[in-house]
BALONU-28279 format. One record per residue (C-alpha): residue number from 1; residue in one letter; x, y, z. Coordinates in nm, 3 decimals, always signed. Each point is the difference from the previous one (the first is absolute). Layout:
# BALONU-28279
+-----+---+---------+---------+---------+
:   k : r :      c1 :      c2 :      c3 :
+-----+---+---------+---------+---------+
: NUM : a :       X :       Y :       Z :
...
+-----+---+---------+---------+---------+
***
This chain:
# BALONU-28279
+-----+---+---------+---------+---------+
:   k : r :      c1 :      c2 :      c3 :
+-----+---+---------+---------+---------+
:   1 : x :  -4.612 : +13.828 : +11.302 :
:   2 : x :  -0.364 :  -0.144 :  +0.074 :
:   3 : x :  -0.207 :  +0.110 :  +0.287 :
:   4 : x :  -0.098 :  -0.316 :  -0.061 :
:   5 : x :  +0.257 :  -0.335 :  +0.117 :
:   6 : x :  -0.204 :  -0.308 :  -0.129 :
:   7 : x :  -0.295 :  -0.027 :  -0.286 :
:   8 : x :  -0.165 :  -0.356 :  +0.107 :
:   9 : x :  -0.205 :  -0.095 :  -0.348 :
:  10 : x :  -0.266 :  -0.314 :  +0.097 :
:  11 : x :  -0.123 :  -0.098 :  -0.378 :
:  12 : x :  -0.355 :  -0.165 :  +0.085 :
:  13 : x :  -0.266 :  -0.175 :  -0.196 :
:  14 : x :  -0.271 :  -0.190 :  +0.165 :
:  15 : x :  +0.114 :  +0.010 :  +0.308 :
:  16 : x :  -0.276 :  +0.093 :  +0.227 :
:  17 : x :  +0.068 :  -0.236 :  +0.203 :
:  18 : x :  +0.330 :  +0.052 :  +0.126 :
:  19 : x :  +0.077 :  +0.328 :  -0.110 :
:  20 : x :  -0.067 :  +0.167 :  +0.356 :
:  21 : x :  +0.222 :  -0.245 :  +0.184 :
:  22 : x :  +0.302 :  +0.131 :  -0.205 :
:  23 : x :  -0.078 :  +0.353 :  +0.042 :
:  24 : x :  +0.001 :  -0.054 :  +0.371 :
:  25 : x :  +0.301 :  -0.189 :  +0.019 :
:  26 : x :  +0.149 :  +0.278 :  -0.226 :
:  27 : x :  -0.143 :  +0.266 :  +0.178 :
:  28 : x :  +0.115 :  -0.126 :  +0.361 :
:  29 : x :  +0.325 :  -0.074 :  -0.136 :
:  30 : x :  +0.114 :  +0.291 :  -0.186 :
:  31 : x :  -0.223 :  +0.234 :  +0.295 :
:  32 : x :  +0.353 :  -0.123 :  +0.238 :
:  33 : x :  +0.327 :  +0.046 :  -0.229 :
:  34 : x :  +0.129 :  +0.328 :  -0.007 :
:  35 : x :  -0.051 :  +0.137 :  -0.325 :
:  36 : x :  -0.258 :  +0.141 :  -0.188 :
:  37 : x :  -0.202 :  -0.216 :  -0.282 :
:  38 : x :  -0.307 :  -0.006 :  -0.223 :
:  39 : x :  -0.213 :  -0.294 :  -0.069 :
:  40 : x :  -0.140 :  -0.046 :  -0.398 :
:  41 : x :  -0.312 :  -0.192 :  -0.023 :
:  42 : x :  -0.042 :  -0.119 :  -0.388 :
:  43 : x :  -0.319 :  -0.181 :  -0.057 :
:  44 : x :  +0.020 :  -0.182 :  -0.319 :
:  45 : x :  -0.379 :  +0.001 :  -0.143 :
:  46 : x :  -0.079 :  -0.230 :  +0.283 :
:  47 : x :  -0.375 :  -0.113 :  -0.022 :
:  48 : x :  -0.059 :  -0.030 :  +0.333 :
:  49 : x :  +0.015 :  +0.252 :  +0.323 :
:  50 : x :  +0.368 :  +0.055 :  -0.028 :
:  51 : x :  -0.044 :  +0.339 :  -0.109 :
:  52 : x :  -0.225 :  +0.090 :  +0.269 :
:  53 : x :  +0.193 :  -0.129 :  +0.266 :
:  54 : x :  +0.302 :  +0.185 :  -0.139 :
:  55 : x :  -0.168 :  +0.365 :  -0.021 :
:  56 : x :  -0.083 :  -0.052 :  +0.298 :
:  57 : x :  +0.357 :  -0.085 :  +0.153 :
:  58 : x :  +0.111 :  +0.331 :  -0.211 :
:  59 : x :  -0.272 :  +0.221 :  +0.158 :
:  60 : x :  +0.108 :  -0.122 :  +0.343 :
:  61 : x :  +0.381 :  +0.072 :  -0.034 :
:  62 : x :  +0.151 :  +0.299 :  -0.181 :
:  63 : x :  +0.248 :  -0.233 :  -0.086 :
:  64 : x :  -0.153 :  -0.222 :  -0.198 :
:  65 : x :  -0.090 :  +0.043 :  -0.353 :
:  66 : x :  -0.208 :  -0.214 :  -0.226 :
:  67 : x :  -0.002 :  -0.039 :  -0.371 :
:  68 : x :  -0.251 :  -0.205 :  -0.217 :
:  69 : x :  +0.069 :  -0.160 :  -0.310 :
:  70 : x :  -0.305 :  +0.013 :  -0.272 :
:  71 : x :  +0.066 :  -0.373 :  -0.064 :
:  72 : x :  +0.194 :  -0.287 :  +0.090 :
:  73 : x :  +0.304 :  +0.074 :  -0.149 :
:  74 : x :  +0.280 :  -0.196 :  +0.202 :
:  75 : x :  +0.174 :  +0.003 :  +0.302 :
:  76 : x :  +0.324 :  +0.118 :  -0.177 :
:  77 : x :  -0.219 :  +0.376 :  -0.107 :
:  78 : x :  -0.152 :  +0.011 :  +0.358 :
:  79 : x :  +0.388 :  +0.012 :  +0.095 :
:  80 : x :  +0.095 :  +0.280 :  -0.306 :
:  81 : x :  -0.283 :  +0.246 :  +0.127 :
:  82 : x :  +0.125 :  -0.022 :  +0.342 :
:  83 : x :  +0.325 :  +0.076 :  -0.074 :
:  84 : x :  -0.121 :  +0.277 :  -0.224 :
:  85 : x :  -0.168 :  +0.156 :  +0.298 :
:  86 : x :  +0.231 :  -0.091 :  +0.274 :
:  87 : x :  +0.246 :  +0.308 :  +0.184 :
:  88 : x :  +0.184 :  -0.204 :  +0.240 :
:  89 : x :  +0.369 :  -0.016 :  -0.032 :
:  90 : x :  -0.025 :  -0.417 :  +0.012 :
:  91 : x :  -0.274 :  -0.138 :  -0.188 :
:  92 : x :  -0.080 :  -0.384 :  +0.120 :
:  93 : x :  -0.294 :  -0.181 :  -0.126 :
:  94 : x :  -0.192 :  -0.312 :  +0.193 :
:  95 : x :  -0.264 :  -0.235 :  -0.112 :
:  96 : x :  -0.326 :  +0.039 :  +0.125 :
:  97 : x :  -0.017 :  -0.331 :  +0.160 :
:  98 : x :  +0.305 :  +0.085 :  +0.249 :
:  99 : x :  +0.202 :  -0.339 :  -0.139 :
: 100 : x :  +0.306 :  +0.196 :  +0.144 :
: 101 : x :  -0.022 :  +0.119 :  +0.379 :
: 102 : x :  -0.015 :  +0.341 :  +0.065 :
: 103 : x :  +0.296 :  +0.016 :  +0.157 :
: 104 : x :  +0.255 :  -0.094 :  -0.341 :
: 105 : x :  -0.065 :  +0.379 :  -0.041 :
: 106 : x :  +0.281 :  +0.090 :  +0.210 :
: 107 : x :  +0.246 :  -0.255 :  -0.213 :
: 108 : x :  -0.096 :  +0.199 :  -0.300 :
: 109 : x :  +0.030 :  +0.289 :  +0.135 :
: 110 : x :  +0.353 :  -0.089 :  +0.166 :
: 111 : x :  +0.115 :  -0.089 :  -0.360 :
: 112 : x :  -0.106 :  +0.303 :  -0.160 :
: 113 : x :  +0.190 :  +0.189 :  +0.247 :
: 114 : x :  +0.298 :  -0.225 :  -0.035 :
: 115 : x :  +0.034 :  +0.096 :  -0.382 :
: 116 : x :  -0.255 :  -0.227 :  -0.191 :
: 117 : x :  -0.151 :  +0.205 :  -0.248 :
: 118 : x :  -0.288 :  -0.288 :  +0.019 :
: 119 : x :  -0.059 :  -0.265 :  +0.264 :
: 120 : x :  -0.163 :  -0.296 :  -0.086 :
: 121 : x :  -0.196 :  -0.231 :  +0.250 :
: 122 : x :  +0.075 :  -0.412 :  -0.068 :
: 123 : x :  -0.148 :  -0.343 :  +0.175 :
: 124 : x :  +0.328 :  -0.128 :  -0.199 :
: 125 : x :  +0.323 :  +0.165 :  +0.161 :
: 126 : x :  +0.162 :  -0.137 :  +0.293 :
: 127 : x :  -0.162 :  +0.135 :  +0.321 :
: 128 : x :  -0.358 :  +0.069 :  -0.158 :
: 129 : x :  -0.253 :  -0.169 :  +0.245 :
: 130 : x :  -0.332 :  -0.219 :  -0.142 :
: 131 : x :  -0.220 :  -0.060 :  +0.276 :
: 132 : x :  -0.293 :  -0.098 :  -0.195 :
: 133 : x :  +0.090 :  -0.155 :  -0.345 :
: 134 : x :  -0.223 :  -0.059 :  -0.305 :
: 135 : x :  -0.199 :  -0.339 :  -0.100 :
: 136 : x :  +0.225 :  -0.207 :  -0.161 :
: 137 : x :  -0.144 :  +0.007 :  -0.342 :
: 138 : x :  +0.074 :  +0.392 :  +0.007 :
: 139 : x :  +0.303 :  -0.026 :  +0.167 :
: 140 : x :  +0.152 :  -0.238 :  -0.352 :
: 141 : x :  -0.194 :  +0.235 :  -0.222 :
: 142 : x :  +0.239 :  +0.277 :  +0.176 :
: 143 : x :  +0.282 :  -0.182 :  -0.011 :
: 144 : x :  -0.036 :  -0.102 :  -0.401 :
: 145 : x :  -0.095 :  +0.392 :  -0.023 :
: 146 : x :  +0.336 :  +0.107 :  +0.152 :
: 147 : x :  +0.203 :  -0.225 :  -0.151 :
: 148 : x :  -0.139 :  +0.076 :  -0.363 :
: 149 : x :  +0.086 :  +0.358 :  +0.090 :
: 150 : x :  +0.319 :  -0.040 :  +0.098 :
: 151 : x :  +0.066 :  -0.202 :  -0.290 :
: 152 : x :  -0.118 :  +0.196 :  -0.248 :
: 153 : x :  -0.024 :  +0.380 :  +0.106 :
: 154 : x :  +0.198 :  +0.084 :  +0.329 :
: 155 : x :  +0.243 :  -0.208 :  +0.170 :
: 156 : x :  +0.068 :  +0.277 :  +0.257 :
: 157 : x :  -0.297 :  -0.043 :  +0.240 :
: 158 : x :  -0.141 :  -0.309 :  +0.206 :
: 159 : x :  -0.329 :  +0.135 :  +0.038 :
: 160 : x :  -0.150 :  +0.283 :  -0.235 :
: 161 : x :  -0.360 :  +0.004 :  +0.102 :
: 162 : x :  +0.001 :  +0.069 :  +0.394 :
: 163 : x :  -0.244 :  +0.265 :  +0.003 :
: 164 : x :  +0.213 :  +0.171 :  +0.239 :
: 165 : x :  +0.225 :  +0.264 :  -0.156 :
: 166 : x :  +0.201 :  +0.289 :  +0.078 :
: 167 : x :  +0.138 :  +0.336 :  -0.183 :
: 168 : x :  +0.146 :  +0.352 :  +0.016 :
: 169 : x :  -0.251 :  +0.230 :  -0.158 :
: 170 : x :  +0.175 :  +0.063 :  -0.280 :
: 171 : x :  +0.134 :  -0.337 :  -0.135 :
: 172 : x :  -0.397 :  -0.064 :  +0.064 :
: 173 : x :  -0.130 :  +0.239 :  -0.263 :
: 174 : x :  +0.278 :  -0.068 :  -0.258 :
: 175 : x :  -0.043 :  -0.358 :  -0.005 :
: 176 : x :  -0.423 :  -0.004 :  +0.018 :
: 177 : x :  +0.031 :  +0.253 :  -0.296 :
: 178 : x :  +0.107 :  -0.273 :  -0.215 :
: 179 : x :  -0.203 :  -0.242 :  +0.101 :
: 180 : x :  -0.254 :  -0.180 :  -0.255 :
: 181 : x :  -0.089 :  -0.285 :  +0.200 :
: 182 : x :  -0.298 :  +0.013 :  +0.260 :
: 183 : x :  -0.089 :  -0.390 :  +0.097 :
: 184 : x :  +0.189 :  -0.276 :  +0.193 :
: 185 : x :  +0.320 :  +0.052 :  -0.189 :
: 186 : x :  +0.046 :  +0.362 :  +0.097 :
: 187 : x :  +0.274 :  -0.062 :  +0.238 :
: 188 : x :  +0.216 :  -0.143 :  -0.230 :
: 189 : x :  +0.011 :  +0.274 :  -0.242 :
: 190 : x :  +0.044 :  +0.289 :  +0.276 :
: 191 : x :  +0.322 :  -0.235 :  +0.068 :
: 192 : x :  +0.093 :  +0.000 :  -0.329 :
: 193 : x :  -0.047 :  +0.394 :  -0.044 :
: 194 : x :  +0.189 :  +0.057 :  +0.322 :
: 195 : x :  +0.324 :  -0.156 :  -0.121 :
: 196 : x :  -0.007 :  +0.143 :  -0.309 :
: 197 : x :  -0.041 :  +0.361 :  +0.179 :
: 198 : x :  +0.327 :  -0.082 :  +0.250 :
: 199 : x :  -0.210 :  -0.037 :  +0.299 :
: 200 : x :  +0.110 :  -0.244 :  +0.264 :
: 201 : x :  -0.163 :  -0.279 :  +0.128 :
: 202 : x :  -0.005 :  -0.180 :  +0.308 :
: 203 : x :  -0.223 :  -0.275 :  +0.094 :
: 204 : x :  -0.131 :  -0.086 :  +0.365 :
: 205 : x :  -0.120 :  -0.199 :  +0.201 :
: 206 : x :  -0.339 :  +0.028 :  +0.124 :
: 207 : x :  -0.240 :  -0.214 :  +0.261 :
: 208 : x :  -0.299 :  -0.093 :  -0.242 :
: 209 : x :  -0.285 :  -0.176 :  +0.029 :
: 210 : x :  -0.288 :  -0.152 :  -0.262 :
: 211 : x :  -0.318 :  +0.123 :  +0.057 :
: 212 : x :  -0.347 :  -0.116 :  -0.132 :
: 213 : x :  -0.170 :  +0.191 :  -0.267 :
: 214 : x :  +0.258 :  +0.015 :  -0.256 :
: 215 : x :  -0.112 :  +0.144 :  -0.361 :
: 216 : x :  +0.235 :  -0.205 :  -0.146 :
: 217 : x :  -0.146 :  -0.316 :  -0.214 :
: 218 : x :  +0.141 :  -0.263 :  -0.221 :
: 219 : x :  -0.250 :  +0.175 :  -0.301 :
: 220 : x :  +0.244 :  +0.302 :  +0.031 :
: 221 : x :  +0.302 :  -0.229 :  -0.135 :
: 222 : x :  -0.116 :  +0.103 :  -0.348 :
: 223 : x :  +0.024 :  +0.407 :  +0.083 :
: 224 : x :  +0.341 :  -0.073 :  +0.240 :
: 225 : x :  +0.158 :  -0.199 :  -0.361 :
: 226 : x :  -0.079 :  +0.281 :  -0.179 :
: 227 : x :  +0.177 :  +0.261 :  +0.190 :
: 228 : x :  +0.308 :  -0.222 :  +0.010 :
: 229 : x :  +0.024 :  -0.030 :  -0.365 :
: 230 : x :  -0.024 :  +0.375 :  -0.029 :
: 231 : x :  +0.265 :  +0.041 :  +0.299 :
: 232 : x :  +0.223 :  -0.204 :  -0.223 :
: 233 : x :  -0.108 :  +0.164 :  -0.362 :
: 234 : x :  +0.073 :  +0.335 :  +0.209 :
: 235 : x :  +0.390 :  -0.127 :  +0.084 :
: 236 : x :  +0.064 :  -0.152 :  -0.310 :
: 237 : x :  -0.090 :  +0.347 :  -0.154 :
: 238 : x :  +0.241 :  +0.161 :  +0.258 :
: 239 : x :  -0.283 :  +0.207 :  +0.159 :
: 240 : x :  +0.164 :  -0.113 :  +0.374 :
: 241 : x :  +0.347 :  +0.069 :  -0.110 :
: 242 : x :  +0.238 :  +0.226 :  +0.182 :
: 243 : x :  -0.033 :  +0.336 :  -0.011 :
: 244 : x :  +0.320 :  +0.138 :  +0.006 :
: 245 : x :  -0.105 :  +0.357 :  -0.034 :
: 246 : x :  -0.168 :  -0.068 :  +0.365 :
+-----+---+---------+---------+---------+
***
């Protein structure tokens, strides 16, 4: 077994801004459970002083590492080279504007324990907590997204792209080593890749709240359609069906 209980993975791109909040909250958090954990910086060619501000978080604490992408790449890679570096037992990933308080950790972690091979955090599920929703204009664009998603790829999930997301280590690196997709749509396809490995699913509620600063833009619709049509080209081939040799 690990020495190490919990990999925390924090994807960031840009974030210079609000990166050192979420380490903090991280750090003060995880610094009281009683287990031990590493935290996995992943700067994503950021163009501003993320990197700096993140080698210097990893200099300060031994158990903190930081990785830099050569160029913007997508959120959905930040999260595979994490995962590739991680040692924990429980690998968990958060985004870097802290959307999901701190303290969901310990539902993830409870579900992991309980049997979920993967525990996934949702605004949609009965219990899950939004203190602070999105505009309105975002929140339909959300809604349309979800429902075209459940329409069309996966029925099984109210809310695929919480950036709040839990595994054991090794459903982790079997699913992320099939993963082709690295932008918005990432979530959906490490779904997809889970069932078709076995791996259960659960999906939690979490306390979330929408926070200014979002890289997320109407002129990414174009790169997000694009992605779903290979999602779908990818099940209609049968790359996402069952493996029953797993």
């Amino acid at each position: 077994m690990s020495e190490i209980f919990l990999s925390l993975i924090i994807p960031a791109y840009n974030e210079e801004k609000r990166i050192s909040h979420t380490i903090d909250e991280f750090i003060k958090y995880l610094g009281d459970q009683n287990y031990t954990y590493e935290i996995i910086l992943v700067d994503d060619g950021s163009t501003d002083d993320t990197w700096g501000l993140l080698t210097d978080y990893s200099t300060r604490y031994d158990f903190i590492k930081a990785i830099k992408n050569l160029s913007n790449v997508g959120k959905g890679y930040s999260v595979k080279r994490g995962i590739e570096e991680a040692k924990g037992e429980h690998i968990l990933f958060s985004d870097a504007d802290l959307s999901v308080r701190q303290e969901c950790v310990s539902t993830i972690i409870k579900e992991l324990r309980s049997g979920a091979d993967i525990a996934i955090g949702s605004r949609e599920v009965k219990g899950a907590s939004i203190e602070t929703p999105q505009p309105w204009l975002r929140r339909k664009l959300g809604a349309l997204f979800n429902a075209a998603i459940r329409k069309f790829i996966v029925s099984d999930f109210l809310d695929t792209q919480c950036g709040f997301k839990g595994f054991k280590a090794n459903a982790a690196k079997t699913i992320y080593r099939e993963q082709t997709l690295y932008g918005y749509c990432f979530d959906i396809e490490i779904l997809l890749l889970a069932q078709k490995n076995g791996y259960s699913i659960k999906e939690i509620p979490v306390v979330w709240n929408d926070r200014t600063g979002s890289k997320l833009s109407i002129l990414d619709s174009p790169a997000i359609l694009l992605e779903i049509v290979k999602i779908k080209m990818n099940q209609i081939k049968g790359r996402y069906n069952k493996n029953n040799a797993g």
